[in-house]
C-alpha positions as CSV (number, residue, x, y, z in Angstrom):
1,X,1.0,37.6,55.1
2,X,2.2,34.5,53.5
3,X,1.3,32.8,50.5
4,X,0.2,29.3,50.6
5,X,0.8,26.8,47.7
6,X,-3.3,26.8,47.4
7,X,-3.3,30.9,47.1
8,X,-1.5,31.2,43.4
9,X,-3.7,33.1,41.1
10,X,-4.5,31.5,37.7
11,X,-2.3,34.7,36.2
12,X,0.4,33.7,38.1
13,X,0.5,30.0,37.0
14,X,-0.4,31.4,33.4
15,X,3.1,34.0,33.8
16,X,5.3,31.1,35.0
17,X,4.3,28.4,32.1
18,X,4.5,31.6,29.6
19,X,8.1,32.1,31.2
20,X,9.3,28.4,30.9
21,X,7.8,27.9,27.4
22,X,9.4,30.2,25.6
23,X,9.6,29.9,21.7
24,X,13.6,28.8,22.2
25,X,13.2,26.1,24.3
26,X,10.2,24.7,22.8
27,X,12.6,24.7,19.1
28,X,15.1,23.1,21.4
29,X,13.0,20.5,22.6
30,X,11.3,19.3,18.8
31,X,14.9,19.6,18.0
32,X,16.1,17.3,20.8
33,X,13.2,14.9,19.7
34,X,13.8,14.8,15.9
35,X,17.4,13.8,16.9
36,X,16.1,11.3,19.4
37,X,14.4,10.0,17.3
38,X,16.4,9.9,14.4
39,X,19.2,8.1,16.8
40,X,16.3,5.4,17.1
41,X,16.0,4.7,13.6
42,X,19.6,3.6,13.0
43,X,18.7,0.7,15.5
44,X,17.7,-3.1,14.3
45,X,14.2,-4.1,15.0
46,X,12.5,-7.2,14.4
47,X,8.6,-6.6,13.7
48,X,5.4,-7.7,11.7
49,X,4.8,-5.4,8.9
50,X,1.4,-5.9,6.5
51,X,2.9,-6.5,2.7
52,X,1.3,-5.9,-0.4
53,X,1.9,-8.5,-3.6
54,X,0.6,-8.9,-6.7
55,X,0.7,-12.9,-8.2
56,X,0.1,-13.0,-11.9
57,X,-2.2,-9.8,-11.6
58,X,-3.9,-10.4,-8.4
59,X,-3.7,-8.4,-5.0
60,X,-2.5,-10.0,-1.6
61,X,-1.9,-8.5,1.5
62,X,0.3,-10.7,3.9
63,X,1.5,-9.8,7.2
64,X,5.2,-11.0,7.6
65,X,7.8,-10.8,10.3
66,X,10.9,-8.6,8.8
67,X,14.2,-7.7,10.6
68,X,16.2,-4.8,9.6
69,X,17.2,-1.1,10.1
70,X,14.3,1.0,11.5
71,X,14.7,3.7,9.2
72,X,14.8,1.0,6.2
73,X,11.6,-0.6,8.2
74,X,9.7,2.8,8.1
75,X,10.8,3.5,4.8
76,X,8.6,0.3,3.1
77,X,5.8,1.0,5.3
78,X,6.1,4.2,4.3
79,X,6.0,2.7,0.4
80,X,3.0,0.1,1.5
81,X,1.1,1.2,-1.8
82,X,4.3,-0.1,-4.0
83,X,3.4,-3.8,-4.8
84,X,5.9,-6.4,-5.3
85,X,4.9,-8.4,-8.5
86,X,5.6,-12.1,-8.9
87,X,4.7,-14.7,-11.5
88,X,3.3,-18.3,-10.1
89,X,6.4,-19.4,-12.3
90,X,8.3,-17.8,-9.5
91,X,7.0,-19.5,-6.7
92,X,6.1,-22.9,-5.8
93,X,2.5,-24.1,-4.4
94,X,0.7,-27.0,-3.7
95,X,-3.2,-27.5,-4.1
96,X,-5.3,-25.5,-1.5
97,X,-6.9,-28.3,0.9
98,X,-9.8,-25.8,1.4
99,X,-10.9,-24.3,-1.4
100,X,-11.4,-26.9,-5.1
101,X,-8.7,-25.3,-8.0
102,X,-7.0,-22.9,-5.6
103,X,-3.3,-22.8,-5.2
104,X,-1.3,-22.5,-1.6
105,X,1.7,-20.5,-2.4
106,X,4.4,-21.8,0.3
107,X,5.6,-19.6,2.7
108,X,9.5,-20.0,2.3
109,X,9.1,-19.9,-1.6
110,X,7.5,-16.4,-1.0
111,X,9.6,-15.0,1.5
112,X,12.7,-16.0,-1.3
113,X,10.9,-14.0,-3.5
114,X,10.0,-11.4,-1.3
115,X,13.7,-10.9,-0.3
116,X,14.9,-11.5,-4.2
117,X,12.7,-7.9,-4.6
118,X,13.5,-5.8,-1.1
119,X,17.3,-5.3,-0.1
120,X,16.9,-3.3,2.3
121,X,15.1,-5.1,5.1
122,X,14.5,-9.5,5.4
123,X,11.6,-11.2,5.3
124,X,12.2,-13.6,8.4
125,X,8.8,-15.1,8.1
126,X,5.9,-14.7,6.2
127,X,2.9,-15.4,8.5
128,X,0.4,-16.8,6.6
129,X,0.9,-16.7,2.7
130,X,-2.5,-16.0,0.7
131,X,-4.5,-18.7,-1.3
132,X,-4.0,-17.9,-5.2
133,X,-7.1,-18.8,-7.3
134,X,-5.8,-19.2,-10.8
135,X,-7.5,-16.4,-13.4
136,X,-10.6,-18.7,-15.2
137,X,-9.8,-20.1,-18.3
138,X,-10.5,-18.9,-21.5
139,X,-13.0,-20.5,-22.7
140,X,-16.3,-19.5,-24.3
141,X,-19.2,-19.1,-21.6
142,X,-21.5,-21.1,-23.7
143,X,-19.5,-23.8,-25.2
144,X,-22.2,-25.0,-27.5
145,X,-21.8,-22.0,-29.5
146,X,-18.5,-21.5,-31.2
147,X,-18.6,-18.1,-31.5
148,X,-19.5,-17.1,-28.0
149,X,-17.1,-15.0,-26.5
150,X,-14.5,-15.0,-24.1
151,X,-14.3,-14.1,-21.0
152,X,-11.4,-12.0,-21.3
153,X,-12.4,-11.2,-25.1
154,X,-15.9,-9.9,-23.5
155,X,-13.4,-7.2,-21.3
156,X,-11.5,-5.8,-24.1
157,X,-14.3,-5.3,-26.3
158,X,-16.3,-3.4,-23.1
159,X,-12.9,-1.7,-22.4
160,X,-12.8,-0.8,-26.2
161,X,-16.6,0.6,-26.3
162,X,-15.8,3.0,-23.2
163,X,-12.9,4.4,-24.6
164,X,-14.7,5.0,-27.5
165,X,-17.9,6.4,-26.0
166,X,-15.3,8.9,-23.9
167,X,-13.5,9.7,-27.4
168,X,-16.7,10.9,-29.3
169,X,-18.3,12.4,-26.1
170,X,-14.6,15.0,-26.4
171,X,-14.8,15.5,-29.5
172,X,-19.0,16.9,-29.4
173,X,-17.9,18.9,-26.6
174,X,-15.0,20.2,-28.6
175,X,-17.2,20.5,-31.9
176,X,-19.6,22.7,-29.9
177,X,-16.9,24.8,-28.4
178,X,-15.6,25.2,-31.6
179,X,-19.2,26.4,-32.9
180,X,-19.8,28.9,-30.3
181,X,-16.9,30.9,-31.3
182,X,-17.5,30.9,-35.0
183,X,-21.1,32.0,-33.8
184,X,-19.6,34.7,-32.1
């Protein structure tokens, strides 16, 4: 009798695909991949890749066109949490027409920078470079009273009190360690 195409078993279809994927060729095949794909790599691509920047302190994130190796491209996406740090020294900027006291960085100046600080690939453009609201001055926040605090003045001395409070809460939990074993 013969054997249609519609009369194989599910053992036999389970037998062939057992055959064909044997543990060699399937180490041949993520082989052939990994060099496929590291062949890729050594291309030049053009893309937009988010970036991360820091201007006098602040965090940005940017999206900007950059053009370079593939395995250099995958390399700072691959470092996105590195930021690149610039002073507003470095950059020029123009009063924001949208929001009062804020600063428009411009694009070229930043993708200079941007450039200045990553060898590997280029910043062709940056796509939309952020607003940068300048850190409030320090002045006191009640100005009739000359011995009001500053703002940043308030944040060290807060700063300073936690690290305290952390310092002595150690040391009562060392002091009681140190208690239970004489005890004992």
């Amino acid at each position: 009798m013969k054997k249609g195409l519609l009369n194989i078993t599910g053992d036999q279809i389970r037998k062939v695909i057992r055959e064909a994927l044997s543990p060699t060729f399937l180490v041949i095949l993520a082989g052939s991949a990994l060099m496929w794909y590291a062949s890729m790599l050594n291309n030049d691509y053009t893309t937009e890749m988010p970036l991360g920047i820091r201007i006098d302190g602040q965090k940005y994130r940017l999206t900007a066109t950059v053009s370079g190796r593939g395995s250099a491209i995958l390399a700072q996406r691959l470092a996105l949490k590195r930021k690149l740090r610039f002073s507003l020294d470095e950059l020029s900027s123009r009063p924001s027409r949208e929001t009062a006291g804020a600063l428009t960085i411009t694009n070229t100046s930043l993708q200079r920078a941007i450039n200045s600080k990553i060898t590997e690939i280029t910043i062709v453009e940056v796509i939309e470079a952020p607003e940068f609201t300048p850190p409030e001055a320090d002045v006191p926040e009640n100005t009739n009273d000359p011995s009001a605090e500053t703002s940043r003045e308030k944040r060290k001395r807060e700063r300073r009190e936690a690290r305290q409070a952390k310092k002595a809460a150690k040391e009562a939990a060392h002091a009681a360690e140190s208690g239970e074993e004489q005890s004992e």
